[in-house]
N, C-alpha and C positions, 0 to 999 in steps of 0.2 A: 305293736306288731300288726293291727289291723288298721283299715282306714275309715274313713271318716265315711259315714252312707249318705246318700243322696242321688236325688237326682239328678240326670241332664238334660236341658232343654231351650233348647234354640243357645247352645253355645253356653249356656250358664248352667253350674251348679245349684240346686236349690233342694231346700227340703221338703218344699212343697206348698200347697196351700192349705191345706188339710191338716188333723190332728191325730190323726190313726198313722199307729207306728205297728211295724211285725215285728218280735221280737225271735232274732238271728241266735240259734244255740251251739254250743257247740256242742259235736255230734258223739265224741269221746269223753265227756264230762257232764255233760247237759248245763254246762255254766252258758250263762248268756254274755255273748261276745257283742252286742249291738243291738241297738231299735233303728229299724228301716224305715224310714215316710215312705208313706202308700199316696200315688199320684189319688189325686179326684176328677171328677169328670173336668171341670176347668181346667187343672193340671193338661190331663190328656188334650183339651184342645188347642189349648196351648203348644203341646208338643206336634199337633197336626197341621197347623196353622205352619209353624216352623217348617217343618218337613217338606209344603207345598211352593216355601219361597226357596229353600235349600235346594229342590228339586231343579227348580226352575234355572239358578245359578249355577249347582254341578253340572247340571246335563247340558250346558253350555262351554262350560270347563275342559279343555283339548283333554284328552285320551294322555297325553305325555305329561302336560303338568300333573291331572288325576294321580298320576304312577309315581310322581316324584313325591307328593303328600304321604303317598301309602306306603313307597320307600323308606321314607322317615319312621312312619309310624311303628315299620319292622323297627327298626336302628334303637328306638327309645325302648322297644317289648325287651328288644335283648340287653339290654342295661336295666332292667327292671323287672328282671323274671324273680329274683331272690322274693321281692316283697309281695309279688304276683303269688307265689306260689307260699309262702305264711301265710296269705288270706284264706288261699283255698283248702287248707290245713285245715283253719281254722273255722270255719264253718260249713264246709263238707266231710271233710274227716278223714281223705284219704293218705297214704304215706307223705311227707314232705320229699321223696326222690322221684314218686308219680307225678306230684303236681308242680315240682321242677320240670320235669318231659313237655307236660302238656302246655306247661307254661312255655317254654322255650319253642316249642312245635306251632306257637301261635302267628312267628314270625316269617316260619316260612309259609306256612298259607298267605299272610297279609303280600310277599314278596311273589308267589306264584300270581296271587290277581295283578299285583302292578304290573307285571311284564304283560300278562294274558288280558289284561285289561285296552291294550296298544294293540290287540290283533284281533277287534272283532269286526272280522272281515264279512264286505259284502262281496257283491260277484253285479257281471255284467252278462247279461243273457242276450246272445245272438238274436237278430231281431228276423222278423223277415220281409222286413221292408230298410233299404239302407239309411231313408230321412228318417228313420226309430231306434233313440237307445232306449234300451230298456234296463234300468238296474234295481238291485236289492242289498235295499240295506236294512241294518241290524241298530234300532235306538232303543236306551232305557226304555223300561216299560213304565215308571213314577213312581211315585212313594212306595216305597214296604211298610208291610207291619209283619214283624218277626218275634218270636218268639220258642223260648229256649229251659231245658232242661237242668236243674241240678248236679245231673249224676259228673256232667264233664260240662263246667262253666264257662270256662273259658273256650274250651273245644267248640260246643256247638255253635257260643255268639260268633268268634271271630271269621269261620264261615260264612256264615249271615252277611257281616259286617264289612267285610272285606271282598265279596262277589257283588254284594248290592253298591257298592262304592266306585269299587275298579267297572261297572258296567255304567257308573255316572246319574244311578237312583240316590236318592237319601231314605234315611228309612228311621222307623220308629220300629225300637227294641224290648221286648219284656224280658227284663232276664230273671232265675229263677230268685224269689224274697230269699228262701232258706239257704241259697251259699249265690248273695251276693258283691262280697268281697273283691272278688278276683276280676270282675267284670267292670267293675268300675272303674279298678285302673289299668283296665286293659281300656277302656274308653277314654281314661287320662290322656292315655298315650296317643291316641289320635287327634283329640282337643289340641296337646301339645305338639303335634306336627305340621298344625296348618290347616285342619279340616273345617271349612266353615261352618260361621255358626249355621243351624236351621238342617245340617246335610245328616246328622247323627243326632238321634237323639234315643235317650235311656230311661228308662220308666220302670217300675216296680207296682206291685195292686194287688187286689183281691183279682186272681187268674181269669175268671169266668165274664168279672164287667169291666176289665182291661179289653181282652179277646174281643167282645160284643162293639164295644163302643169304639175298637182300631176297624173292624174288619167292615161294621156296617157304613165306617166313613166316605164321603164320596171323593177325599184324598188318597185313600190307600187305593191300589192299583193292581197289589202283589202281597201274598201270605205266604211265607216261608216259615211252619213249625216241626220242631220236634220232640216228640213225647208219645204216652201211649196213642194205641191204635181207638181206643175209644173218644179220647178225649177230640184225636185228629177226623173222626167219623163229623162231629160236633163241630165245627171250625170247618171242617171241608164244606158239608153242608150251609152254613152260614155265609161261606166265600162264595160257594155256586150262587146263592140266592142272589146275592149282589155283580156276580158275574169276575168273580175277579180271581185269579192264575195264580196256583196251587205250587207249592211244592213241599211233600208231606213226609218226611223221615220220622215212622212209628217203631211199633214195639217188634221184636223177633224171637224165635223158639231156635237157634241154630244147632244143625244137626253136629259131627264130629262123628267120621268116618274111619277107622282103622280097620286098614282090609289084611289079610292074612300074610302078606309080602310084606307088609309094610315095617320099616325101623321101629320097634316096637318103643325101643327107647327113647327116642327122639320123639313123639309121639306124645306119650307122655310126659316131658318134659312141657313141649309146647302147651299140650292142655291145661295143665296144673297152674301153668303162668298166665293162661289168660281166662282160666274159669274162675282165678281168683283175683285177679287185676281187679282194683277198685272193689274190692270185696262183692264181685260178680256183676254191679250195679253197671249194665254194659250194655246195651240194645243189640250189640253184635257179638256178645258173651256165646261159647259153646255152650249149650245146655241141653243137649240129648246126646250122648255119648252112644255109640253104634259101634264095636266091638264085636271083631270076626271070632268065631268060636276056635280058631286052633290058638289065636294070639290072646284070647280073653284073662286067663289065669296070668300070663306075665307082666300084660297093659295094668289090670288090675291090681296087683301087686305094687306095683311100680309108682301107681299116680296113687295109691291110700301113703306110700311112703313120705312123697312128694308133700302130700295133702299136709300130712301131719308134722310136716318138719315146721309147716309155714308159723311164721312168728307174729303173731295176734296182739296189735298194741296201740298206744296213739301217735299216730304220724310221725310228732316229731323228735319220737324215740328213733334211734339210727337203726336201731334192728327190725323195725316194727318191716312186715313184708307185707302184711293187709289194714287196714284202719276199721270201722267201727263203719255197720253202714248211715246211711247219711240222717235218717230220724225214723224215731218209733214206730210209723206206721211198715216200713221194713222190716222191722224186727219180727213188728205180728208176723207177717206178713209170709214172712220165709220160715219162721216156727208153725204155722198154719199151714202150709203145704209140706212140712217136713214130716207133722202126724198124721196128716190125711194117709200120704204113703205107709206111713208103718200098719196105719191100719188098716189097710189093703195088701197087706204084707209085704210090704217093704223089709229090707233087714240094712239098717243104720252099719255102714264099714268103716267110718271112721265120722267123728263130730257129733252133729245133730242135736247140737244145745247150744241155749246161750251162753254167751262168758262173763260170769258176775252179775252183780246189780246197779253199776254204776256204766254211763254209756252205752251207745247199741253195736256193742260186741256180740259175735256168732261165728261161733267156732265153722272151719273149713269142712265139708261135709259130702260126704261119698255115699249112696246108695246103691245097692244093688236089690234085683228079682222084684225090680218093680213095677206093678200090674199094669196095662195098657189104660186101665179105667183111671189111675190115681190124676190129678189133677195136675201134679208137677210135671206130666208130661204132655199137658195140655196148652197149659196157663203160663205166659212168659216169668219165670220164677226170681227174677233181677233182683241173684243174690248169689252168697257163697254155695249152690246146692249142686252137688253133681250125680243126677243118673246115671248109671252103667246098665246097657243093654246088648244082648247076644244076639250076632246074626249068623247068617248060612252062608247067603249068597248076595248077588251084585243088584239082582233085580230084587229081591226082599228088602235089602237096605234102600233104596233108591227111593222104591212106593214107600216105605214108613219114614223115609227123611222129607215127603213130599205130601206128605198127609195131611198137614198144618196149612191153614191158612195163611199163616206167613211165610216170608219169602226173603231176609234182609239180606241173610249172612250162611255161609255153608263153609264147611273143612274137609279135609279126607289127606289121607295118608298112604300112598301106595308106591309100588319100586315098577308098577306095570304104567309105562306110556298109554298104551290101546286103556287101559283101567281109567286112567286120569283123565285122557281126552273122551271117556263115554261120564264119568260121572259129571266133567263141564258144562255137556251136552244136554243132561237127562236131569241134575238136579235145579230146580224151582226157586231159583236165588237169583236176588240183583247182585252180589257178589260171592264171589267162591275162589279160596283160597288154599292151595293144594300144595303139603310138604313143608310148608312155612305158613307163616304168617305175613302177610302183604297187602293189609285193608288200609283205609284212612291216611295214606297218603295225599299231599298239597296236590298233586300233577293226576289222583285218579280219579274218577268218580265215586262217590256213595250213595247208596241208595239203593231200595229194595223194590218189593214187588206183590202183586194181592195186598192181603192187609198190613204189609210193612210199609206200603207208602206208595209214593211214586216221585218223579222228577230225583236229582241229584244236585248235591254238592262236592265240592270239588274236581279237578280237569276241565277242560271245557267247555263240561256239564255245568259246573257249577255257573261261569261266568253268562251262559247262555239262558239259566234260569232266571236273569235279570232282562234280557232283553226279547223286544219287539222283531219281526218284520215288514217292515214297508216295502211293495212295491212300486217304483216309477217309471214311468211309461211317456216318454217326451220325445217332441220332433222340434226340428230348430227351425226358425222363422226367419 
C-alpha cells in the first residue's frame, strides 16, 4: 500500500548518498510505515546542479509544449489518485475520502497552469517617438527552491510544482520527511509525462540545512514556502540577504463571523466541517468563532451536536470523519492550549481529551467563556479546538477579528448585503469567504497578509509568482 522512498534528482530515483534515514510513522498506530534517505550536502548539489541545466532547457521549451507535459501529468494524477491517497492515509493520518479530494484536486491545479501557463502575456507600450517599440515581457525568474508542509502533502507541493513549471522555472522541492508518500508519486507522475530530467527535482533532509544550503545557492532565484509564520520569519530573512523573491504562505488565527440574521443552521454546519477537516490541522481552519448574542445559544447548541456526532478513527475505517493528528508534538500541543484555557476559566462543551493510548487521537473540542488572555486565542491552535465567543455588534467583531497579527483567511455569515459587502471591506484577510466556503480553488488566489505571508498561489497569481519583467526598448536600423 505504500511506495518505495527516495529521492529525485536530475531525472533519477535515488536513495541517496548518505546513510541517515527518517523514520516515517504512522500517525493512527505509531507503526513505522518507512525509512526515508535524507539528501546530504552532495546530494543537494547535485539536485542544484540539475535544476540550473533543467532551467536552462525548460525556459527554452515553447509555452504549448510546457502545457502538453503538464496536461499529461494531470491525466496520470487521475489514474493514480487511489494509490496517491493510501500513501497519504498512511503516513499523515487523515480520512482516506479527504485524501481522495486532495489527491484528485491535484490535477486540476496541474491543468489550470498548463492553460494559464500559454497566457503569460506581455504588452506593447506606445512609444513617443514612432522609430521606438517599446515592449514588456514576462520570463521565468530560474530555479526555485520550494518547500512544503505535512498537514496537506500533496496540496501545497503541486502548487509549487505546477506554477514553477507552467511559468518554465525548474525547481528543487523539500517536501515534508513525516507524510512523504504521497509526494512522490505525485512527482512519479510528472517524471512519467515527459518532464525533463534536471526541471524537477525532490529532496527530503533535516529542514533547517536543507532550507540554508537551497536558499544561500547562487542557483536558486526564487523561495516559495509554506509553514509557520516563524519558521517563514527565518527563510524570508535568509532569501533577503541573498536578494532573492519571496512568496510566503504562513500560519493564520481565522476569525468565523455569525451575525444575528444569519442561517444559523447553515452556519454551523459549515463550521463543524471545516474546524474539523483534517483534524483542524488547516492554516485556513476557523478558529475564533465570533457569535452574535441573540443567535449564540442556538449556533451553540447546534455545532457541540455536530462536534460530537463526529466519528474519531483511522482513516481507512469508512466511518472514520476525522483521523489522528499527524505526530505527537500536536497532540501536546493541542492538549496544552486546551488547559491553559480551562485554567483561565474556560468551560470544556464538549471533548477536550485525548482518545486512548495508542495513536494521536483528540477528541473534537468546543469551548466556551474563554478569557481574552488564554493563549488559544492568540496562538494558531492547528487542531481540533474550537472557541466560542459573544459579540454585540459589527464594529466590536471586526476590531477583535482584526486584532491578530495574521491575516490569511476570514468567514462571516449574514442575510444582510450592506453587512457582507462592509465586513469584505473592513476585515484584515488575504481571503474572506462569506455564506459558504470558497477558498483554495485552481483559478483563485491564496494567500494572506501581515504575518500570514504574502505573494500567492493559485489564479494568476499563482503563475505570476514565477515570473520576471523585462523591459525593451528598440528602434529599427
Amino acid at each position: 500500500m505504500y511506495t518505495d522512498l527516495a529521492l529525485y534528482i536530475d531525472g533519477q530515483w535515488t536513495h541517496g548518498s548518505g546513510a541517515e534515514r527518517f523514520t516515517v510513522l504512522n500517525p493512527a498506530t505509531g507503526e513505522t510505515v518507512g525509512q526515508l534517505p535524507l539528501a546530504t550536502a552532495a546530494d543537494l548539489d547535485l539536485a542544484l546542479a540539475a535544476a540550473d541545466r533543467g532551467f536552462r532547457l525548460w525556459s527554452a521549451t515553447s509555452a504549448y509544449e510546457r502545457s502538453k507535459i503538464l496536461r499529461k501529468a494531470a491525466e496520470l494524477v487521475r489514474e493514480r489518485v487511489a494509490s496517491m491517497a493510501r500513501c497519504m492515509t498512511l503516513d499523515q493520518g487523515k480520512p482516506l475520502a479527504e485524501a481522495t479530494m486532495e489527491s484528485a484536486s491535484a490535477a486540476d491545479h496541474i491543468e489550470w497552469y498548463a492553460e494559464e501557463g500559454r497566457r503569460a502575456y506581455g504588452r506593447i507600450v506606445p512609444s513617443r517617438s514612432p522609430a521606438v517599440r517599446q515592449l514588456v515581457v514576462r520570463e521565468p525568474v530560474g530555479p526555485v527552491a520550494a518547500f512544503t508542509p505535512w498537514n496537506f502533502p500533496i496540496n501545497q507541493s503541486v502548487r509549487k510544482i505546477a506554477g514553477a513549471l507552467a511559468a518554465g522555472c525548474s525547481i528543487v522541492i523539500k517536501a515534508p520527511e513525516e507524510a512523504p508518500g504521497s509526494v512522490i508519486e505525485l512527482v512519479r507522475c510528472f517524471h512519467d509525462a515527459g518532464v525533463p530530467a534536471g526541471v524537477l527535482n525532490l529532496v527530503f533532509g533535516v529542514p533547517a540545512q536543507v532550507s540554508e544550503h537551497l536558499i544561500k545557492s547562487p542557483v536558486i532565484r526564487k523561495i516559495s514556502f509554506t509553514g509557520s509564520t516563524a519558521v517563514g520569519r527565518q527563510l524570508g530573512a535568509l532569501a533577503a540577504t541573498h536578494l532573492k523573491l519571496t512568496t510566503m504562505e504562513l500560519g493564520g488565527h481565522a476569525p468565523f463571523i455569525v451575525c444575528a440574521d444569519a442561517d444559523v443552521q447553515a452556519a454551523a454546519a459549515l463550521a463543524a466541517g471545516l474546524k474539523f477537516r483534517n483534524a483542524g490541522q488547516v492554516c485556513a481552519s476557523p478558529s475564533r468563532f465570533f457569535i452574535h448574542n441573540d443567535v449564540y445559544d442556538e449556533f451553540a447548541q447546534r455545532f457541540i451536536e455536530l462536534s460530537k456526532a463526529i466519528k474519531v478513527g483511522v482513516g481507512f475505517e469508512a466511518a472514520s470523519q476525522m483521523g489522528p493528528l499527524a505526530n505527537s508534538r500536536r497532540l501536546d500541543a493541542v492538549a496544552e492550549l486546551v488547559q491553559d484555557a480551562r485554567d483561565k476559566g474556560a468551560r470544556v462543551l464538549s471533548g477536550g481529551a485525548r482518545i486512548g493510548n495508542v495513536g494521536n487521537f483528540f477528541e473534537p473540542t468546543v469551548l466556551g467563556d474563554v478569557p481574552a488572555q488564554a493563549r488559544l486565542l492568540t496562538e494558531e491552535p492547528f487542531g481540533p479546538v474550537a472557541p466560542l465567543l459573544r459579540f454585540d455588534s459589527l464594529d466590536d467583531v471586526i476590531e477583535r477579528a482584526n486584532s491578530l497579527e495574521y491575516g490569511l483567511a476570514a468567514f462571516a455569515f449574514t442575510a444582510s448585503l450592506k453587512t457582507a459587502t462592509e465586513l469584505g471591506n473592513r476585515l484584515h484577510s488575504g481571503m474572506i469567504s462569506i455564506n459558504h466556503f470558497g477558498l483554495a480553488l485552481p483559478e483563485t488566489p491564496f494567500g494572506g497578509m501581515r504575518d500570514s505571508g504574502h505573494g500567492s498561489e493559485g489564479g494568476t497569481e499563482g503563475l505570476e509568482a514565477y515570473l520576471v519583467t523585462k523591459f525593451i526598448s528598440q528602434i529599427g536600423v
